[in-house]
C-alpha positions in Angstrom: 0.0 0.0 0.0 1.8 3.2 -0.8 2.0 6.1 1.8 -0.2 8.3 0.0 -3.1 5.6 -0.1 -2.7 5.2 3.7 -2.5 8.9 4.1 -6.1 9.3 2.2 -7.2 6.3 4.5 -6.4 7.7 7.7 -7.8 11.0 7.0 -11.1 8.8 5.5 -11.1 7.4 9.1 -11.6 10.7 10.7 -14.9 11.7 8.6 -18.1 11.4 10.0 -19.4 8.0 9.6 -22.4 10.2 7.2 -19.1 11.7 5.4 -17.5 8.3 5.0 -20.7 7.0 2.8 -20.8 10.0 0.4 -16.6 9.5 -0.1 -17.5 6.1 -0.8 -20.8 6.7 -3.0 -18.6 9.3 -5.2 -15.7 7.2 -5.6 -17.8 4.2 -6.1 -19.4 6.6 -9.1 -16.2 8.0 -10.4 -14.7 4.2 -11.1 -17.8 2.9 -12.4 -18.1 6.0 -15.2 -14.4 5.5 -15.8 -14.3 1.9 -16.1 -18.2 2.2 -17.7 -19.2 -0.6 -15.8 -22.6 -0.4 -14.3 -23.9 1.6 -17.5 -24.4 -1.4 -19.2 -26.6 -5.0 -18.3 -24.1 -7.9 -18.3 -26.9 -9.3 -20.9 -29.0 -8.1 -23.4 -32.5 -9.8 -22.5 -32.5 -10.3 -26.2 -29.9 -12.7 -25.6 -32.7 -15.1 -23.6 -34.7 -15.1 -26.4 -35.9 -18.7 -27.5 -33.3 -20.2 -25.0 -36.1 -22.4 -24.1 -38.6 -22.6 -26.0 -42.3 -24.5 -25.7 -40.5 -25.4 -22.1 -43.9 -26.0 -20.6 -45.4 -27.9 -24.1 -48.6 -26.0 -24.0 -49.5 -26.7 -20.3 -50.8 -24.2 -17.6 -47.8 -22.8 -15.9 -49.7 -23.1 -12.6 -50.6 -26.4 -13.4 -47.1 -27.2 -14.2 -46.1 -25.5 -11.0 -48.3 -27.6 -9.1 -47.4 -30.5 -10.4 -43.6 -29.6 -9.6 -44.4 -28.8 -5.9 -46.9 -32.1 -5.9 -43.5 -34.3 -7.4 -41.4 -32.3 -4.7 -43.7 -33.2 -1.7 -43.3 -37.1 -2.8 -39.7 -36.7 -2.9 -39.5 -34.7 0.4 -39.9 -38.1 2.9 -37.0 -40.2 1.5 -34.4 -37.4 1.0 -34.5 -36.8 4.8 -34.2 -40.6 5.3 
């Protein structure tokens, strides 16, 4: 760590703890813009588009998520066995 990092530090130490959150909230925003992360998603939705498609084969999807929990409350007795 150089000496000028610890300097900043130790002066960050001695902000309020209110003072401490807006240092870290504008240095938080000044790396984001200049590394222009948090602009942009990690993924376009577009990119889930038809990833899988008829998944539920025409049924309900509350049916379907009955019959899941229905298949999960069978299972439940033997996996704590």
């Amino acid at each position: 760590m150089s000496q000028q990092l610890e300097a900043v530090l130790k002066q960050a130490l001695e902000l309020s703890p209110q003072e401490q959150l807006e240092l870290i909230r504008y240095l938080s925003t000044k790396v984001s813009v200049q590394l222009d992360i948090g602009v942009k998603p990690k993924r376009d939705i577009a990119d889930f588009y038809a990833v899988a498609p008829n998944l539920l084969s025409g049924v309900d999807a509350q049916v379907w998520v009955s019959q899941l929990r229905d298949e999960w409350d069978e299972r439940e007795p033997n996996l704590r066995t």
